[in-house]
C-alpha positions in Angstrom: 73.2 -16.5 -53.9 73.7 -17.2 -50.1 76.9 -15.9 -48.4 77.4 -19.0 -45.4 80.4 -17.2 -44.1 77.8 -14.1 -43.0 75.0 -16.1 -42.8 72.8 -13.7 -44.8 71.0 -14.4 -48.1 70.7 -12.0 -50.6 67.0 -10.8 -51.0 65.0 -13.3 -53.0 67.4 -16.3 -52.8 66.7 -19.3 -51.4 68.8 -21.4 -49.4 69.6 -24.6 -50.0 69.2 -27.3 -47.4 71.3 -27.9 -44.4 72.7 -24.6 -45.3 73.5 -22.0 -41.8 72.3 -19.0 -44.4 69.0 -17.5 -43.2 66.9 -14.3 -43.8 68.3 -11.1 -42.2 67.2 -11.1 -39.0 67.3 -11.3 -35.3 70.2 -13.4 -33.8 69.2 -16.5 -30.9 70.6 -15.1 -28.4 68.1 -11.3 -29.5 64.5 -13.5 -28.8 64.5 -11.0 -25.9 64.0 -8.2 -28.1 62.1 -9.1 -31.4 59.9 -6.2 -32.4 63.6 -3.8 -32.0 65.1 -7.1 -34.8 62.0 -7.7 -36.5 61.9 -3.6 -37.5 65.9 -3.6 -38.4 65.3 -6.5 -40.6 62.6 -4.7 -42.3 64.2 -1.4 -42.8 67.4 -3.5 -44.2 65.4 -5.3 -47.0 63.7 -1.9 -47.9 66.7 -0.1 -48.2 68.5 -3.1 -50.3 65.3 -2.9 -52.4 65.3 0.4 -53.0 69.3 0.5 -53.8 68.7 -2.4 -56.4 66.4 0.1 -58.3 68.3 2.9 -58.5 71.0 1.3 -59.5 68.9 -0.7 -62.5 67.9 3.2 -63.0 71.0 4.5 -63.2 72.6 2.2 -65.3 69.7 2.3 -68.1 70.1 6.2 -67.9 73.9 6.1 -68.3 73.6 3.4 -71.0 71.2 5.4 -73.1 73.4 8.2 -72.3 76.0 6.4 -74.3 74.2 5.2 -77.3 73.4 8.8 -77.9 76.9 9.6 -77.7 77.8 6.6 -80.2 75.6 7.4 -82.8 76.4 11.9 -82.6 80.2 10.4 -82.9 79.3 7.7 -85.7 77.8 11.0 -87.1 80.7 12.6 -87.3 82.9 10.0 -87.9 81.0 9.6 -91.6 80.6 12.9 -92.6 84.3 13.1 -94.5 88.1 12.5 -93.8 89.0 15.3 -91.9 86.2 13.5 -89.3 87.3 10.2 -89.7 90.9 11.2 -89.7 90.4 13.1 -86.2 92.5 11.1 -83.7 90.4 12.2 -80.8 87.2 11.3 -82.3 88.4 7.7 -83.1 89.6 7.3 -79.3 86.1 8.9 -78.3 84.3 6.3 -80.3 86.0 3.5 -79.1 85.9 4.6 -75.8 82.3 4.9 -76.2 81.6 1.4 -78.0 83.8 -0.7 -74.9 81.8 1.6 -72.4 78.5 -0.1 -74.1 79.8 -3.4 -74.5 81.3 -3.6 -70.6 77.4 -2.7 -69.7 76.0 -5.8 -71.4 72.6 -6.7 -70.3 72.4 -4.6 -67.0 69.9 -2.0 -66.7 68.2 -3.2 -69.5 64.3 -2.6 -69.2 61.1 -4.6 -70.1 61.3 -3.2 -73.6 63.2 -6.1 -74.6 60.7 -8.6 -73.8 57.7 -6.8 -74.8 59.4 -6.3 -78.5 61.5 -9.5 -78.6 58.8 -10.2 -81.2 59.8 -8.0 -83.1 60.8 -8.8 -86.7 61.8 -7.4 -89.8 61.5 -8.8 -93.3 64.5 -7.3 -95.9 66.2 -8.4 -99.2 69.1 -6.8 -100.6 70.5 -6.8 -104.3 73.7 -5.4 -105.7 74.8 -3.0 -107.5 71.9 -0.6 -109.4 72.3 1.9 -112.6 69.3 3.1 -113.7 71.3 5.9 -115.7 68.5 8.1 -118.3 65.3 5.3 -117.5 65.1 2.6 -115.4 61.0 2.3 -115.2 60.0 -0.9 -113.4 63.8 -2.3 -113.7 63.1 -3.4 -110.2 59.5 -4.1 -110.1 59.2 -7.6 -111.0 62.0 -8.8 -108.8 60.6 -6.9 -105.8 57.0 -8.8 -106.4 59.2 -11.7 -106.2 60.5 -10.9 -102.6 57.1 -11.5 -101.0 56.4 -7.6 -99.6 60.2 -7.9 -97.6 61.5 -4.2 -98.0 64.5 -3.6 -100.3 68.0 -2.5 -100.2 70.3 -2.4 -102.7 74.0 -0.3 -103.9 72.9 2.7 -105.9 76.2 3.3 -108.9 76.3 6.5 -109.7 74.6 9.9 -108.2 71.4 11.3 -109.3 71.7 14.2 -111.6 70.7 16.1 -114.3 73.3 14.7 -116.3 71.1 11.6 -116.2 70.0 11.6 -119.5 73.3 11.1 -120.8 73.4 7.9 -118.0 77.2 7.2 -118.6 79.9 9.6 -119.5 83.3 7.9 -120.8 86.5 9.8 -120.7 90.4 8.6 -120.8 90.5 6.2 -118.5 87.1 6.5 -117.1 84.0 5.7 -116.6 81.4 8.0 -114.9 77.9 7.1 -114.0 74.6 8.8 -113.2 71.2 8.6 -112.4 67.8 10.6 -113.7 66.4 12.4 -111.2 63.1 10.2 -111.6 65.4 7.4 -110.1 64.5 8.0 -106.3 61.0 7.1 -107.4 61.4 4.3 -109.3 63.6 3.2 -106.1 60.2 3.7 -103.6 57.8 2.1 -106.2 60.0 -0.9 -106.2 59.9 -1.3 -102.5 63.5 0.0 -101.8 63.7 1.3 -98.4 67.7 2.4 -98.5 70.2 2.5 -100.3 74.3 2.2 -100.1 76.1 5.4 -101.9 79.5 4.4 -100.5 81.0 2.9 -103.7 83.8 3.6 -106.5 80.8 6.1 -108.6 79.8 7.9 -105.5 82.2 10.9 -106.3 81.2 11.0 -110.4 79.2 14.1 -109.7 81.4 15.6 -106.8 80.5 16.5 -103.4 77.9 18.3 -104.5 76.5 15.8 -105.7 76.8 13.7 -103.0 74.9 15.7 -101.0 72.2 16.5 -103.6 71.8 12.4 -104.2 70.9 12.5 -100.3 68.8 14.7 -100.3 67.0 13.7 -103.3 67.0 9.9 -102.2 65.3 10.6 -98.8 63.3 13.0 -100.4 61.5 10.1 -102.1 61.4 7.7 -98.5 64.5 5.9 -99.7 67.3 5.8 -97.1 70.9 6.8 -98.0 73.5 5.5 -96.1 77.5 4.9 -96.5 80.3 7.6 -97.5 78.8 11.3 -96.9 75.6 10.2 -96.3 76.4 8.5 -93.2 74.6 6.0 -90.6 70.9 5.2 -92.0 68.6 3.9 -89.2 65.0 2.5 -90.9 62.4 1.0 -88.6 60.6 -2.3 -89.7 58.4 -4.7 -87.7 59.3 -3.1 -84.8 62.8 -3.1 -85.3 65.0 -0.4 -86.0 67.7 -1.2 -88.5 71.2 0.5 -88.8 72.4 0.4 -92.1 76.0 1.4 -92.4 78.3 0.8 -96.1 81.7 1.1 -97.2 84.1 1.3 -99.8 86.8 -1.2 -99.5 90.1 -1.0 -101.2 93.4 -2.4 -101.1 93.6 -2.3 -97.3 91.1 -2.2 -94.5 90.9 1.8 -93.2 91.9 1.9 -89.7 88.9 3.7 -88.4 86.4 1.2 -89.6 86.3 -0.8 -86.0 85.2 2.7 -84.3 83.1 3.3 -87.7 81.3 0.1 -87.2 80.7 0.7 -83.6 79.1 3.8 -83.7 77.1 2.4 -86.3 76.3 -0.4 -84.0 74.9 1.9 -81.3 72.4 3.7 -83.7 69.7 1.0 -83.7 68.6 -2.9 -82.5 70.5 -4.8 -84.8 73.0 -3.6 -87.9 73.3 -4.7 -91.5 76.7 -3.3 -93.3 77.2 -3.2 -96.7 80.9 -3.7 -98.3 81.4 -2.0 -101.9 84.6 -3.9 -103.4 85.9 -2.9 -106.6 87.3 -5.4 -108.6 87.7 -8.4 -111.0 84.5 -11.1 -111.2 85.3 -13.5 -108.1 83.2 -16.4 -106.9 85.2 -15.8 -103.4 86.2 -13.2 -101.2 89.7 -11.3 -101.5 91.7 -10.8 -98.4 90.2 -6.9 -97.9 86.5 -7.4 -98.3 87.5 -10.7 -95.3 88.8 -8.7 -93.0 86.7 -6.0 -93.3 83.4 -8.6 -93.0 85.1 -9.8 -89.8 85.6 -6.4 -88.1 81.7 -5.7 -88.8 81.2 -9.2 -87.6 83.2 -8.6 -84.4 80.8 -5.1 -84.2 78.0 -7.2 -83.5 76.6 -6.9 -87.4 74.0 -9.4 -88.1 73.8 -8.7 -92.1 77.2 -8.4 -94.1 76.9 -7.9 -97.8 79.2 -7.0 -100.7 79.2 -6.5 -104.0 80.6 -3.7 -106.6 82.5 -6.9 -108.5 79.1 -7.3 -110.8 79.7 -10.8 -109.7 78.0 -13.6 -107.1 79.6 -15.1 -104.5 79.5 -17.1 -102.1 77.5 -16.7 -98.8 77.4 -18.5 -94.8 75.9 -18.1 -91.6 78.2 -16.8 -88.9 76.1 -17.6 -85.6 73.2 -15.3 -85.6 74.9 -13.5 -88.6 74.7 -13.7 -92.5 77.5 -13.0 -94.2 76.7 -12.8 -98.4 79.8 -12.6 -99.9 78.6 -11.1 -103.5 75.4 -10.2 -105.1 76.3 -9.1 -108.3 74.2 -7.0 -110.6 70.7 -6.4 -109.9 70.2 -3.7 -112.9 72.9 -2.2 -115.1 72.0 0.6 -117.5 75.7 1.2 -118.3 76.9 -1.2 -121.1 79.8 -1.6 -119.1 78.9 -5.2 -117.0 77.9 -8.4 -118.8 77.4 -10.4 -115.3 74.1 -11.4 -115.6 73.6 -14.3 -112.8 73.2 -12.8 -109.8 71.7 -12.8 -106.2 68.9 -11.8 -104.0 69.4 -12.4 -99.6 65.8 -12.4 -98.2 66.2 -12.6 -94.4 64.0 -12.7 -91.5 65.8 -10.6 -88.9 65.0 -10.2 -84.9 66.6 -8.9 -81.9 68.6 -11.5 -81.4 70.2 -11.8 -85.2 68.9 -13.3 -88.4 66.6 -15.7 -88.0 66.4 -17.0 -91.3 68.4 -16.3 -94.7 67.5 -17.6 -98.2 69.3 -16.9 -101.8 67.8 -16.5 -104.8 69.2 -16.8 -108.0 68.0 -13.7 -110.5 68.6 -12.9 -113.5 69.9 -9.4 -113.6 68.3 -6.4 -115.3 70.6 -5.6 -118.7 70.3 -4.2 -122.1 67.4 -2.5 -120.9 65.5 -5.9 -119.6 63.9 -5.9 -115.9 65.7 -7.8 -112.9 63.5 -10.5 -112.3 63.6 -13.8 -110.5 66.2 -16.4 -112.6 64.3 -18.0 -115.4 66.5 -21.7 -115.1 68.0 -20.9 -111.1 69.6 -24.4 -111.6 73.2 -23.1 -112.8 73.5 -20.8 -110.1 72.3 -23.5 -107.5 74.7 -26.0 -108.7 77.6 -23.2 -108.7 76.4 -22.2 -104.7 76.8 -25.8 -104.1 80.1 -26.5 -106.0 82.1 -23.5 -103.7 80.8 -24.8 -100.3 77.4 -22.7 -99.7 75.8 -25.1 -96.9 72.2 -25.1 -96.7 69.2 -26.8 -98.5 68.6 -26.6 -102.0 65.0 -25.8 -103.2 63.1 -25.7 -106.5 64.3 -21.4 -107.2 65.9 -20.9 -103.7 68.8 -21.8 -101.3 68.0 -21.7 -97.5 71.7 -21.0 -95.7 72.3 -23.3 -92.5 75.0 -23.9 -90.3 
């Protein structure tokens, strides 16, 4: 922009006409001595230059500096209560995620145009039991998804109690997984999966840890509760995947959660477990929490843990799905067998396009697999106010 009242423009600005701004350089009344204005002017525009350049340096170096930060705090922040509960860390991380926002686009380099190409294909499902079997119980709905990569909300942790699948006592109900789950997981095309839900704890820390381990052990990322921020890399894009359990009230660290969690990659998908009665909408919890990721910058919300759809809207360049239901229950214990898939088309700039499928959910020791008559569960979307246009199997979300 010009400056008339100094009659300087800044370098590579033009002026506009009849305007008094001009090019650094030497004064009327100075014709006497040009080659002593001529080198001044010179000088001045190098050293401008070559402060504009450091300073994009700079800024790139200190950004980066605080992305690392974020996502060593987000770390921390996920690894258990006395973390999340640690006053200082909250204030650091919040610090930290207004530090990153306040930098906005400066500094940013020419990676972001060479990879603003870059896309990534996902679908996500709900909740997953594959207890003592669960051999191709995903298989034919991942064929179905058109080679996107997978995530779903594993119930239950992977253990050697397994075989037994579900273990009632008074009051109740724990699940598990065999330890052949992680690879029926990878054969279906699951990429991650959420272990932040109401089962994560059936097995005890221990086996929180060993599901981790065993999960990634297998190329299946865990993410959520202990196992923390999951960062996968598809298209070109790397993808945070962060998930929480959401009860009665919204946690008061999940804002600094979510933040950290945006940090960690390109774009961020966050998964919301919500235990609870069959609801075609959301409860007030599982809203406010969807907002606060929303406010984070997430560009994928989903929930599920109530075995039942819901719902589901664009929010900008964000999806939010507002229930999934079942995608395969082993345990005897869910009867919810219309359910949901979100295939999305995600890039740097958000999701750039979100379709629901109906499926018919794998129970009694049946596969998950694409709905067989999707038109119930189309007429349902359409009945609670799902906008978008209704296809033959499919329902492509708009605005």
């Amino acid at each position: 922009m010009c400056e008339e009242r100094l009659g300087v423009c800044a370098p590579g600005a033009e002026p506009p006409a009849a305007s008094r701004c001009a090019v650094p350089g030497p004064p009327a009344e100075s014709v006497a001595a040009p080659l002593v204005a001529v080198r001044t002017s010179v000088e001045l525009s190098w050293t401008v230059a070559q402060m504009a350049v450091l300073k994009d340096m700079l800024v790139s170096t200190v950004r980066l500096a605080l992305a690392l930060a974020a996502r060593r705090v987000g770390r921390r922040l996920a690894r258990g209560p006395e973390a999340r509960h640690d006053r200082g860390m909250r204030a650091l991380a919040a610090i930290l995620s207004g530090a990153l926002a306040c930098g906005g686009g400066a500094g940013r380099s020419d990676r972001s145009d060479v990879e603003a190409g870059s896309v990534a294909e996902l679908w996500f499902a709900g909740d997953v039991h594959l207890g003592k079997g669960g051999a191709g119980a995903l298989d034919e709905l991942a064929a179905a998804m058109g080679g996107a990569s997978g995530v779903v909300n594993l119930e239950g942790p992977i253990d050697g109690r397994g075989e037994q699948g579900v273990v009632r006592e008074p009051g109740a109900i724990r699940l598990f997984n065999g330890t052949g789950a992680p690879g029926e997981l990878a054969r279906a095309g699951i990429v991650a999966a959420q272990v932040a839900n109401n089962h994560a704890g059936d097995a005890g820390p221990e086996g929180q840890a060993a599901t981790a381990a065993a999960l990634r052990a297998a190329g299946v990322a865990p993410f959520g509760g202990a196992a923390g921020v999951a960062v996968i890399e598809r298209g070109g894009l790397r993808v945070a995947l962060a998930g929480f359990e959401v009860g009665e009230t919204v946690a008061a660290e999940l804002p600094a959660a979510l933040a950290a969690a945006r940090a960690a990659g390109d774009v961020l998908v966050v998964g919301f477990h919500r235990t609870g009665p069959p609801l075609y909408l959301p409860e007030p919890p599982l809203r406010q929490a969807a907002e606060l990721a929303l406010e984070a910058g997430a560009a994928v919300v989903v929930a599920h843990g109530s075995h039942s759809l819901a719902g589901a809207e664009l929010r900008g360049p964000a999806v939010v799905a507002w229930g999934l239901g079942n995608a395969t229950f082993a345990c005897d214990c869910t009867e919810e067998r219309e359910a949901l898939a979100l295939r999305v088309r995600l890039g740097r700039g958000g999701v750039e396009s979100s379709v629901l499928v109906p499926i018919d959910a794998g129970l009694s020791g049946q596969p998950a697999r694409q709905a067989a008559d999707p038109g119930p569960v189309l007429d349902l979307l359409q009945a609670i106010g799902v906008r978008g246009r209704r296809e033959a199997d499919r329902f492509t979300l708009a605005p």
